[in-house]
N, C-alpha and C positions, 0 to 999 in steps of 0.2 A: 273636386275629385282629382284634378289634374296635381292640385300643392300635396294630397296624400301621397302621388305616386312620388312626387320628387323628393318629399322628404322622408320616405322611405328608400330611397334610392341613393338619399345624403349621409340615413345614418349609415346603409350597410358601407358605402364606403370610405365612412367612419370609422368602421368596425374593423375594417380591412388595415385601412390602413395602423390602428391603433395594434392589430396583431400582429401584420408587419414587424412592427417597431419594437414590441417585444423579441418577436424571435431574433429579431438582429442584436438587439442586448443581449440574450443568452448565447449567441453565437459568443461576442465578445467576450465576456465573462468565463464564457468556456474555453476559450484563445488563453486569455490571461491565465484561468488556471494551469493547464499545459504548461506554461511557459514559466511560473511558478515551480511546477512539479520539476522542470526539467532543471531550471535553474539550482534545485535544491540537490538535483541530485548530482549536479557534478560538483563535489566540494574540492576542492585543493589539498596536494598531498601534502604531509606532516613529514617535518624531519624528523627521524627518530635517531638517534645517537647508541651504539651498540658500548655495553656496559661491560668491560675487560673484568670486573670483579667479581663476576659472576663465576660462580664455579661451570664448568662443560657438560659435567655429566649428575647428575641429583643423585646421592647418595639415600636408597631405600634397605631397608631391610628385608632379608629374605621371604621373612613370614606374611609380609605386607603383599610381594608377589606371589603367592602361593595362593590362588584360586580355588574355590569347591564349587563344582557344577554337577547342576542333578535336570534330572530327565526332564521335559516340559509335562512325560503323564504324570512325572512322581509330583506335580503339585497339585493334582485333581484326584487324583487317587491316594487312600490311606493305604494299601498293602504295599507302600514300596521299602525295599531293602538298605 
């Protein structure tokens, strides 16, 4: 009776210790991801070199700026003017 109690008493802290062991691995793994994440997001800045041959201002035509805006009812409703 006595060897049931102890080797129930061996696996739970088998058990224990075996889930232990995982949660410290996901600890870990969770560590590293973070540290992953973090590393990825500070990247390094880029020279970028400003291009003189570019024109200053884009040359559009008038009718291109010329917008037609209608009412938000006139697109749910047919009777609009």
């Amino acid at each position: 009776m006595t060897s049931r109690i102890l080797l129930r008493q061996q696996l739970m802290r088998e058990q224990m210790q075996e889930q232990e062991r995982r949660e410290q691995q996901q600890k870990q793994q969770a560590a590293q991801f973070m540290q992953q994440r973090v590393a990825a997001s500070h990247t390094p800045a880029i020279n970028v070199s400003v291009s003189t041959s570019l024109p200053s201002a884009a040359q559009v035509p008038m009718e291109v700026l010329k917008v037609r805006a209608t009412q938000p009812s006139c697109l749910t409703m047919r009777n609009c003017s």
